[in-house]
C-alpha positions as CSV (number, residue, x, y, z in Angstrom):
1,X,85.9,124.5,88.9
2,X,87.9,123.7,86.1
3,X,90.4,126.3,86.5
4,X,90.9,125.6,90.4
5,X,91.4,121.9,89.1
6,X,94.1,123.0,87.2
7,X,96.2,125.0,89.7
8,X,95.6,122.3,92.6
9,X,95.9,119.2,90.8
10,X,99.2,117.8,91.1
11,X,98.9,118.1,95.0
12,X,95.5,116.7,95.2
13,X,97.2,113.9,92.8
14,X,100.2,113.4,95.2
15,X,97.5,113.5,98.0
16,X,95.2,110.5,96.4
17,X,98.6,108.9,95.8
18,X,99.3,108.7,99.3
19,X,95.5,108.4,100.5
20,X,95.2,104.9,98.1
21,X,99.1,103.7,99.4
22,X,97.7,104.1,103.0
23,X,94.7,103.1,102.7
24,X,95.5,99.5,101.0
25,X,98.5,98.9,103.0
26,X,96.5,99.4,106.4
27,X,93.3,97.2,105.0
28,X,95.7,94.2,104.1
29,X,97.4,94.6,107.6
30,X,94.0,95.1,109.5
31,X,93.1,92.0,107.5
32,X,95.6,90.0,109.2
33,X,95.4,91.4,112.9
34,X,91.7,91.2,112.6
35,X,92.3,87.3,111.9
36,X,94.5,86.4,114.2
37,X,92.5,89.0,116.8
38,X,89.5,86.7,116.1
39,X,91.3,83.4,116.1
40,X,92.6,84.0,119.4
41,X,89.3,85.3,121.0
42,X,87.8,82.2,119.8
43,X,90.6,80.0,121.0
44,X,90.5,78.7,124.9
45,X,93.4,79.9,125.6
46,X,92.2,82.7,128.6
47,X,95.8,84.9,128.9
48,X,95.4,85.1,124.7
49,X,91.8,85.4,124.7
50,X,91.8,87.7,127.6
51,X,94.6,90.3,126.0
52,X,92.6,89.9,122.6
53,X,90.0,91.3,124.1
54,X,91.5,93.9,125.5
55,X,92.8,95.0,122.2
56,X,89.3,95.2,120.8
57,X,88.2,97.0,123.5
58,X,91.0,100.0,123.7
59,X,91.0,100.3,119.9
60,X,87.0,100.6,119.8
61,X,86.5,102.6,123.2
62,X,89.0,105.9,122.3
63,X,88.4,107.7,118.9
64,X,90.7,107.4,116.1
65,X,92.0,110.7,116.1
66,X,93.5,110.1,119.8
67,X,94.9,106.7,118.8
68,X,97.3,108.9,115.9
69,X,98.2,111.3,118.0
70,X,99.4,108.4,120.7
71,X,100.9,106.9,118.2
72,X,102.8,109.5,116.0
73,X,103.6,111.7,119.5
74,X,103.1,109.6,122.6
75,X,104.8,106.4,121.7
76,X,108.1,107.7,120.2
77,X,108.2,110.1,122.9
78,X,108.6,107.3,125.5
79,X,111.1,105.0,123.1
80,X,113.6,108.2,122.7
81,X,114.0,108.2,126.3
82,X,115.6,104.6,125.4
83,X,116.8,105.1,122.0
84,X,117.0,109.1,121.3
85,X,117.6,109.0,117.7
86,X,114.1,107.3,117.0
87,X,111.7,108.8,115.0
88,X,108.7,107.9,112.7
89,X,107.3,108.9,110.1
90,X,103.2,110.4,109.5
91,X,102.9,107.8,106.8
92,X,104.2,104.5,109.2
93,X,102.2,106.2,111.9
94,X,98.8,106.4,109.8
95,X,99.2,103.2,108.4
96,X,99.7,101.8,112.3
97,X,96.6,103.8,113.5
98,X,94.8,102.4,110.5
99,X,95.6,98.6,110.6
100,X,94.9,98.7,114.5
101,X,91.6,100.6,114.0
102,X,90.7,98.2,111.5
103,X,91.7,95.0,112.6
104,X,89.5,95.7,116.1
105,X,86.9,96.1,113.9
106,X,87.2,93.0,111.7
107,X,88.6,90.7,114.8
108,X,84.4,91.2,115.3
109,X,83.3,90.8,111.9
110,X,85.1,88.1,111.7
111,X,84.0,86.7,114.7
112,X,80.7,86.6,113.8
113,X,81.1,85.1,110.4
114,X,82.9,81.7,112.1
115,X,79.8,81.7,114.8
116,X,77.4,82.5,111.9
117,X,78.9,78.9,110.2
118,X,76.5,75.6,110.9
119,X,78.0,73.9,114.3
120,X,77.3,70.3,112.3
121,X,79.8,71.0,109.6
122,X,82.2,71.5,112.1
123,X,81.4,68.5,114.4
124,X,81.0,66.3,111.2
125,X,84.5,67.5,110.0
126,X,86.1,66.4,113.5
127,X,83.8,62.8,113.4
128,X,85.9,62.5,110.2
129,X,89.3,63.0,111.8
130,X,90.4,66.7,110.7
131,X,92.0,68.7,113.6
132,X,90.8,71.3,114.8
133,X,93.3,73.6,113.1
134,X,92.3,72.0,109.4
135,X,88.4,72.0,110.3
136,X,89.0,76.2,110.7
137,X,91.3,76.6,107.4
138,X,89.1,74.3,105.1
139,X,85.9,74.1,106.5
140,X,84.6,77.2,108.8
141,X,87.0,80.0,107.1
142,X,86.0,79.7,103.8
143,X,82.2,79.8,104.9
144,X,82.9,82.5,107.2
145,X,84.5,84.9,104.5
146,X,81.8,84.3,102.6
147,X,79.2,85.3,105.2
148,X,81.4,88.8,105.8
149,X,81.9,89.8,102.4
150,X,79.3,93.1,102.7
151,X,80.8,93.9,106.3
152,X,83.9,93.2,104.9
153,X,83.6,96.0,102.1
154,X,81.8,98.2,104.2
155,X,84.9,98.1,107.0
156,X,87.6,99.2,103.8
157,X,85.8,101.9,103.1
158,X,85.7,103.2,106.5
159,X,89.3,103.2,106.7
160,X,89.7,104.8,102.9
161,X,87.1,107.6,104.5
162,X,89.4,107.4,107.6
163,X,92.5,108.3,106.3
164,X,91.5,112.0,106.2
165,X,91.5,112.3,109.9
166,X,95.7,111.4,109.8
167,X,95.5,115.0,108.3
168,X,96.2,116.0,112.0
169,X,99.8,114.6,112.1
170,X,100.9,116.1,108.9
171,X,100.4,113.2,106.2
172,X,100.1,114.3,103.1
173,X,97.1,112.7,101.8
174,X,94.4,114.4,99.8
175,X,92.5,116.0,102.6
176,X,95.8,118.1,103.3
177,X,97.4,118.6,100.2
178,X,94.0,120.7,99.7
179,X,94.4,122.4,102.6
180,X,97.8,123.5,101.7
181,X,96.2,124.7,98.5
182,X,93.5,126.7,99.9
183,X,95.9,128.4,102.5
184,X,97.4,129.8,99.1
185,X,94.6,130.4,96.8
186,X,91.2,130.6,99.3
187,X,89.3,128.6,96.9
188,X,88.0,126.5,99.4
189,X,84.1,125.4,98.1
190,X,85.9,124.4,94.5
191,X,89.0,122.6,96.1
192,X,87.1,120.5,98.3
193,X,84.3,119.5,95.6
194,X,86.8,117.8,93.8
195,X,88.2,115.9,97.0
196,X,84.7,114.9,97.7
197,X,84.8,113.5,94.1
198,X,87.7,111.5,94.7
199,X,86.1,109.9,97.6
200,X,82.6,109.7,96.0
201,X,84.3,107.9,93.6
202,X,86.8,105.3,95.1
203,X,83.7,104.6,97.7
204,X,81.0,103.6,95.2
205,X,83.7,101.7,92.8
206,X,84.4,99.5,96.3
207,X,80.1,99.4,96.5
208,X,80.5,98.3,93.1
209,X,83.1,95.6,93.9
210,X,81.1,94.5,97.2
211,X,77.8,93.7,94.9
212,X,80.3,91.6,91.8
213,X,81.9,89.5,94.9
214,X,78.4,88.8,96.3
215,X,77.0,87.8,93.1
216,X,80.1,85.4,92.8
217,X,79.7,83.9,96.1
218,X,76.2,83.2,95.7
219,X,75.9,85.5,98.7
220,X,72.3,85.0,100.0
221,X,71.1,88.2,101.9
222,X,68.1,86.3,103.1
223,X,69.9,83.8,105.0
């Protein structure tokens, strides 16, 4: 174990490099489509709220790994037959696949956090004369954040467990730096203990994190 450690670890260390950069970079992104996803689905707006919906729908319906491979092969394919010189990167095309994937998934989580907020806080903040668009910022956001928190957690580390399926169009996060490894040395049982270490524990340090926000929130799993 040890010894396999030694001869593979600076590409599993430029893999978890890569797997963390991804990772973060796709949750704060998914963070934001997921938010303005949700806003827009629970806006009355019916062309927004329609095309929101679609969004959800598409990203949830295909599997992830057919989402990267659209996106790393499909989509530059069709913009070179405008502009031939374009290309694009594993990295900007896993991050991409990543935010998308997420932000269907918290556009709902979301969703149900605002829905899950009292109606009479809201109505009582419009009888006072906020709009509509302070009433969501100050009043039913906060609340709604707060009600999310576990699905919230539970949604990054999906997409930190997620990032191992971009393997298939050649980023170089930890999943594939160790296959590159084991194509050399064959050591396949020791080399992929310690990537299931890494994820073990990144995973239960984010479990970790999800209990120390609860406990700051106040969170009340009994409703």
């Amino acid at each position: 174990m040890i010894e396999t450690f030694n001869e593979a670890h600076s590409l599993l260390l430029q893999g978890i490099q890569v797997t963390v950069k991804a990772a973060l970079l796709s949750i704060v992104i998914g963070i934001f489509v997921g938010l303005v996803s949700c806003l827009i689905t629970v806006a009355r707006i019916p062309v927004l709220k329609w095309l929101a919906a679609a969004y959800v729908w598409v990203v949830r319906g295909t599997p992830m790994l057919v989402q990267a491979l659209f996106i790393y092969f499909g989509c530059p394919d069709v913009i070179r037959t405008v502009l031939p010189s374009f290309t694009v990167t594993p990295f900007i095309a896993g991050v991409i696949t990543l935010s998308l994937n997420a932000g269907a998934y918290l556009s709902e989580i979301f969703r149900s956090g605002i829905q899950a907020v009292n109606t009479g806080q809201i109505e009582a903040s419009r009888s006072l004369g906020l709009s509509a668009f302070t009433t969501m910022r100050k009043v039913v956001l906060p609340q709604a954040f707060k009600i999310t928190v576990p699905s919230l957690v539970n949604q990054f580390i999906i997409t930190v467990k997620d990032t191992s399926i971009l393997t298939v169009i050649g980023l170089k996060e930890i999943v594939n730096m160790a296959r590159q490894h084991v194509s050399i040395k064959y050591d396949y049982f020791e080399t992929f203990i310690w990537v299931g270490a890494f994820y073990l524990v990144v995973i239960s340090a984010l479990m970790v994190l999800s209990k120390f926000v609860e406990k700051k929130l106040n969170y009340d799993k009994k409703g």
